[in-house]
C-alpha positions in Angstrom: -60.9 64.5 -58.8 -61.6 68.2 -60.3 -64.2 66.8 -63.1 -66.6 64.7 -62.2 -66.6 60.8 -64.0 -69.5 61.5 -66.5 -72.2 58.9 -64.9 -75.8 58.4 -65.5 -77.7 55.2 -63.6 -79.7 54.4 -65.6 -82.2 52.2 -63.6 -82.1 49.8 -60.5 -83.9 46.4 -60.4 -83.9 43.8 -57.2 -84.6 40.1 -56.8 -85.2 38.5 -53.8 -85.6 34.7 -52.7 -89.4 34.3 -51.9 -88.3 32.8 -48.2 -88.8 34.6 -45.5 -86.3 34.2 -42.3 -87.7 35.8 -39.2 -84.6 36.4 -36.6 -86.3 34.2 -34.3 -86.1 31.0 -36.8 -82.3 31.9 -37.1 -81.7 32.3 -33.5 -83.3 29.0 -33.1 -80.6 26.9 -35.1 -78.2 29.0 -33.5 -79.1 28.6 -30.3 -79.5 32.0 -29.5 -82.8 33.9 -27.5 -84.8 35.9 -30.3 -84.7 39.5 -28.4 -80.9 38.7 -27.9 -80.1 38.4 -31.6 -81.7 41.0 -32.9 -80.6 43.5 -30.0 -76.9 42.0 -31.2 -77.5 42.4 -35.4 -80.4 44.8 -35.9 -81.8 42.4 -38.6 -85.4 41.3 -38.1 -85.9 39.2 -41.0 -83.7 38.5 -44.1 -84.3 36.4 -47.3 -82.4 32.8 -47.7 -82.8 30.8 -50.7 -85.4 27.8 -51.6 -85.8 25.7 -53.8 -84.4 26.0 -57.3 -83.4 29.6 -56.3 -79.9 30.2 -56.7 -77.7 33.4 -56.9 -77.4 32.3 -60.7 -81.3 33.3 -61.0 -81.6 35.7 -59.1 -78.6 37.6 -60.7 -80.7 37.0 -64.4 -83.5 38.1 -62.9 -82.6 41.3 -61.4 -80.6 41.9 -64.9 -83.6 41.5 -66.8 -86.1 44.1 -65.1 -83.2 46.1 -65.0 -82.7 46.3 -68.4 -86.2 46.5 -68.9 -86.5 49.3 -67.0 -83.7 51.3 -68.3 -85.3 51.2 -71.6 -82.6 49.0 -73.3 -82.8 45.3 -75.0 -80.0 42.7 -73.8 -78.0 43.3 -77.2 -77.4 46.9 -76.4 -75.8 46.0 -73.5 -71.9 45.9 -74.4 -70.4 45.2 -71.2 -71.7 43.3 -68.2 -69.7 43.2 -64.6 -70.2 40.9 -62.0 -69.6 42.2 -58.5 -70.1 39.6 -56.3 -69.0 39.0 -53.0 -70.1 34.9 -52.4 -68.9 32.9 -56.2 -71.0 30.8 -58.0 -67.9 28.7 -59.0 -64.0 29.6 -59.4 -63.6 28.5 -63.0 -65.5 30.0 -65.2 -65.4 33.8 -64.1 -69.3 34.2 -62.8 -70.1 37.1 -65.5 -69.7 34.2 -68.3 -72.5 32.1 -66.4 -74.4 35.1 -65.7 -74.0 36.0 -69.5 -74.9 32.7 -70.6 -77.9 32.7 -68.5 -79.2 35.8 -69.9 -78.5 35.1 -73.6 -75.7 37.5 -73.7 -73.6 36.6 -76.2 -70.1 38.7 -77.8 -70.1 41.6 -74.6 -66.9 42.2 -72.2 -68.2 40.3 -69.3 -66.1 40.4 -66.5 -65.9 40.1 -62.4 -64.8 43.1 -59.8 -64.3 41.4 -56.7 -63.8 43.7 -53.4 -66.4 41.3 -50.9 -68.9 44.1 -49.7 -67.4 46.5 -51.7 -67.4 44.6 -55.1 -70.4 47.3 -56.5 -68.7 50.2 -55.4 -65.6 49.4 -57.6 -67.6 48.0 -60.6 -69.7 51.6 -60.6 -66.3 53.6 -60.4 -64.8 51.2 -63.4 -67.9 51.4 -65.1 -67.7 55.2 -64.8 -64.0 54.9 -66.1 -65.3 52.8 -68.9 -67.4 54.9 -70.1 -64.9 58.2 -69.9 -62.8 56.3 -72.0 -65.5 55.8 -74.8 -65.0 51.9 -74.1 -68.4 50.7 -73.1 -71.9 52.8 -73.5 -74.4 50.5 -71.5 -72.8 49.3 -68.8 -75.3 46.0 -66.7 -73.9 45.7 -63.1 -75.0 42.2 -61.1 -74.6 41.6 -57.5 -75.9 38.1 -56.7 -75.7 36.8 -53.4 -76.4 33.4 -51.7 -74.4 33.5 -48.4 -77.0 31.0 -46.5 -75.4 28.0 -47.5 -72.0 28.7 -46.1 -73.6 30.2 -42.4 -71.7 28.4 -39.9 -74.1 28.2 -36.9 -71.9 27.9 -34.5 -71.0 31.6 -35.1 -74.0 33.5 -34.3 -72.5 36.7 -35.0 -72.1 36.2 -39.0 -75.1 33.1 -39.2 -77.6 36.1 -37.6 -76.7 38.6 -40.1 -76.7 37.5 -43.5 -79.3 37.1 -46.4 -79.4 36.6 -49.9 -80.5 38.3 -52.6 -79.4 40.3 -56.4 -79.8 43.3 -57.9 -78.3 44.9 -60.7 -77.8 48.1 -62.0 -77.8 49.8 -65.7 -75.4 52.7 -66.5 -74.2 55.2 -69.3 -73.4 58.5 -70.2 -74.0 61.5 -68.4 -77.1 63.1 -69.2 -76.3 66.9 -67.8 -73.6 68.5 -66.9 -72.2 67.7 -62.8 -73.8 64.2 -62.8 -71.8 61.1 -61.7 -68.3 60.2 -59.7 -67.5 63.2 -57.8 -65.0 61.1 -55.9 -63.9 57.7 -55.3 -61.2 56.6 -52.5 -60.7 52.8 -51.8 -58.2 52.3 -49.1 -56.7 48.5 -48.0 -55.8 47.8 -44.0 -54.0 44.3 -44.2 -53.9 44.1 -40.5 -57.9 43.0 -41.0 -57.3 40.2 -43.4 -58.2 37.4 -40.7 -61.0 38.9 -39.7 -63.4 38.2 -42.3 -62.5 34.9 -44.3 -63.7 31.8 -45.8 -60.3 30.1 -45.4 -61.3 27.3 -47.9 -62.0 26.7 -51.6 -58.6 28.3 -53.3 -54.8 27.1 -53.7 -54.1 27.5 -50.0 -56.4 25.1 -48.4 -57.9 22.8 -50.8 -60.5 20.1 -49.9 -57.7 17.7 -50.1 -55.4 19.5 -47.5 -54.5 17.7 -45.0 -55.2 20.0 -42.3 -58.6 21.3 -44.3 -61.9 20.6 -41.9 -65.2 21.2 -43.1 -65.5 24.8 -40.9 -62.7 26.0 -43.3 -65.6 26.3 -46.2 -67.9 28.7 -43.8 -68.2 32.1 -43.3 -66.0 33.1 -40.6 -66.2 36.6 -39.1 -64.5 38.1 -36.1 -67.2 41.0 -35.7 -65.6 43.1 -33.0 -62.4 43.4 -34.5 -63.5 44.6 -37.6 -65.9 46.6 -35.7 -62.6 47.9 -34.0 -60.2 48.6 -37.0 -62.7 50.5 -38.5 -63.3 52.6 -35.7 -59.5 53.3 -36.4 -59.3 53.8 -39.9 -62.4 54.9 -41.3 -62.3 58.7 -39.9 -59.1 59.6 -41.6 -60.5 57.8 -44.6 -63.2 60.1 -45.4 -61.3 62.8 -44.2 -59.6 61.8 -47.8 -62.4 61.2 -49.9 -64.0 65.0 -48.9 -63.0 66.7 -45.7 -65.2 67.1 -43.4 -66.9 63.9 -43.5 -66.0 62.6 -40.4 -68.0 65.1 -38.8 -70.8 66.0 -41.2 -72.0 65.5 -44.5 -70.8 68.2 -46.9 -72.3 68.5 -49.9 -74.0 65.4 -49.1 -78.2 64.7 -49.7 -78.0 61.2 -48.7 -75.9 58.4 -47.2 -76.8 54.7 -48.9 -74.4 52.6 -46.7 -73.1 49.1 -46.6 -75.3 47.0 -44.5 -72.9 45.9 -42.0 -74.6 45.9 -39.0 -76.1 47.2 -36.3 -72.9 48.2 -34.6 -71.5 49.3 -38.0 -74.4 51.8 -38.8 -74.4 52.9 -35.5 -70.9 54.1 -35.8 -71.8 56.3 -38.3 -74.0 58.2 -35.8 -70.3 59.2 -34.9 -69.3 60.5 -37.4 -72.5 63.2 -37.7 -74.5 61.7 -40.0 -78.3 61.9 -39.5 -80.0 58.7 -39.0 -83.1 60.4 -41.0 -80.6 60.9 -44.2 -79.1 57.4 -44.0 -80.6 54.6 -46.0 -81.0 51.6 -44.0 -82.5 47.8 -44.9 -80.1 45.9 -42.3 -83.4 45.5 -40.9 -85.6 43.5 -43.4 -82.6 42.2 -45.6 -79.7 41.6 -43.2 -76.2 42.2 -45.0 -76.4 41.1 -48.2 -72.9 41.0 -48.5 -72.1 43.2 -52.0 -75.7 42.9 -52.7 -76.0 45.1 -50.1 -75.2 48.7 -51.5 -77.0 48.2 -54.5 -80.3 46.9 -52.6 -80.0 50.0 -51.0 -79.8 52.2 -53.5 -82.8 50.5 -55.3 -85.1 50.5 -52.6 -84.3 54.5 -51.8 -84.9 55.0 -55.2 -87.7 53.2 -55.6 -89.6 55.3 -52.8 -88.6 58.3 -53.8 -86.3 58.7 -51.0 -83.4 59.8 -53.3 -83.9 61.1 -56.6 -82.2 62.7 -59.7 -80.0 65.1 -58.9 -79.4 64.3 -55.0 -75.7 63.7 -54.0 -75.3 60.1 -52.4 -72.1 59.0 -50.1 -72.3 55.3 -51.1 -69.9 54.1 -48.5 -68.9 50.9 -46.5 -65.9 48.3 -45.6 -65.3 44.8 -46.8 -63.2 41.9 -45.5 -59.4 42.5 -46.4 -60.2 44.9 -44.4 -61.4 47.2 -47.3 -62.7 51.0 -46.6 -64.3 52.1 -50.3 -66.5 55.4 -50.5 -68.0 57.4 -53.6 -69.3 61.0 -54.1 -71.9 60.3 -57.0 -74.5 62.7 -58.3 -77.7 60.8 -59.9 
């Protein structure tokens, strides 16, 4: 990419379930010591939904504060993308609930689904969108409420996840150098069975014979993933900027997929500076494609990053999916 995608985010908003999880809770219904679990996942608390909470308003809620805070009102918002990891049904697409639910009414409204990495590619379309003079105010949602399809008899995935939404405003560049950089998405196929809710689409209906209720549960093979991407991911970012597997050219600040543990630790490999890598594995869990954009709000929200920094928002997904983006705030 010689020009950068003209970019300018706007503002950043979060929502978050008001239930606590400490680790040991979670260990408890899985069966699993306290110290153990979070030695295995890093996470020391995360945030699972109660009562009438759902990733439905959540979603609205982040949207709201983050329109709010961007300085806009709903109706100047022409194009709204939900990137979502967990659905909120198949049919309709989940950015015509989430528009109904805000009041949105006559915007493109559409969904960007890459699991983890379902943000990631809505920014870079939103960028694209933009470029192209077909959207101004772009409202990005990531909703997530992956608690209610934990299997507990998989303590690797039940111990790491959490709910929670926040969404993002973009638009136009605002000076010169500020937004996409770069932007490489890379698919290894070999992966696909390693992260899957096997149930719920044309292939294994409820009414399939062979269908058992485990089918509609998270199901997560963590050291194989952990394994392919050891693999993969160095010559990826060798594509997305040399020199990446080694360093951080260029590069202010890493805001990360919140994987876990074992995942941000790999990037330690890589020579990336725990003190310039944003990190909320611990207090959130992985919020699946929540997860980035959490991030991102919470580093912006202290101050850690700021305008003009140069984030690596990076991270796989199940398919297996590598996604990473040079952006300039």
């Amino acid at each position: 990419m010689n020009q950068p995608l003209g970019l300018h985010v706007r503002s950043t908003a979060q929502a978050l379930p008001a239930r606590v999880v400490p680790t040991a809770e979670a260990a408890a219904l899985c069966g699993v010591a306290p110290e153990v679990a979070v030695k295995r996942t890093g996470v020391h608390e995360r945030r699972w939904l109660s009562g009438d909470e759902t990733a439905l308003t959540l979603g609205a809620q982040a949207a709201r504060e983050a329109v709010a805070a961007a300085g806009l009102d709903l109706a100047q918002i022409d194009t709204l993308l939900n990137a979502s990891g967990s659905q909120l049904q198949p049919i309709p697409d989940g950015a015509a609930l989430l528009a109904r639910e805000l009041g949105l009414r006559g915007a493109a409204t559409y969904s960007l689904h890459g699991t983890c990495l379902s943000f990631l590619l809505a920014l870079n379309h939103a960028a694209l969108l933009i470029g192209a003079g077909q959207a101004r105010h772009v409202l990005i949602i990531s909703s997530e409420a992956g608690s209610p399809g934990l299997n507990v008899r998989q303590p690797e995935s039940a111990l790491l996840i959490g709910d929670g939404a926040a969404a993002v405003v973009v638009g136009p560049a605002e000076r010169e150098g500020q937004g996409v950089h770069a932007m490489r998405v890379a698919t290894y196929p070999e992966g696909a069975d390693h992260t899957r809710i096997r149930g719920g689409g044309s292939l294994l209906t409820p009414r399939h014979p062979d269908a058992v209720p485990d089918d509609f549960t998270f199901d997560m093979h963590g050291l194989s993933v952990l394994r392919l991407a050891s693999q993969v991911v160095p010559d990826f970012l060798e594509g997305l900027r040399p020199g990446l597997s080694t360093g951080l050219p260029g590069i202010d600040r890493v805001v990360p997929h919140q994987a876990s543990a074992a995942g941000l630790d790999l990037m330690r490999r890589y020579g990336w500076p725990a003190e310039r890598t944003e990190v909320t594995l611990t207090h959130l869990g992985n919020v699946i494609a929540a997860s980035l954009p959490l991030t991102l709000h919470q580093a912006r929200s202290s101050g850690r990053v700021k305008a003009g920094d140069t984030l690596l928002l990076v991270g796989t997904g199940a398919g297996l999916i590598a996604g990473g983006m040079i952006l300039r705030l």
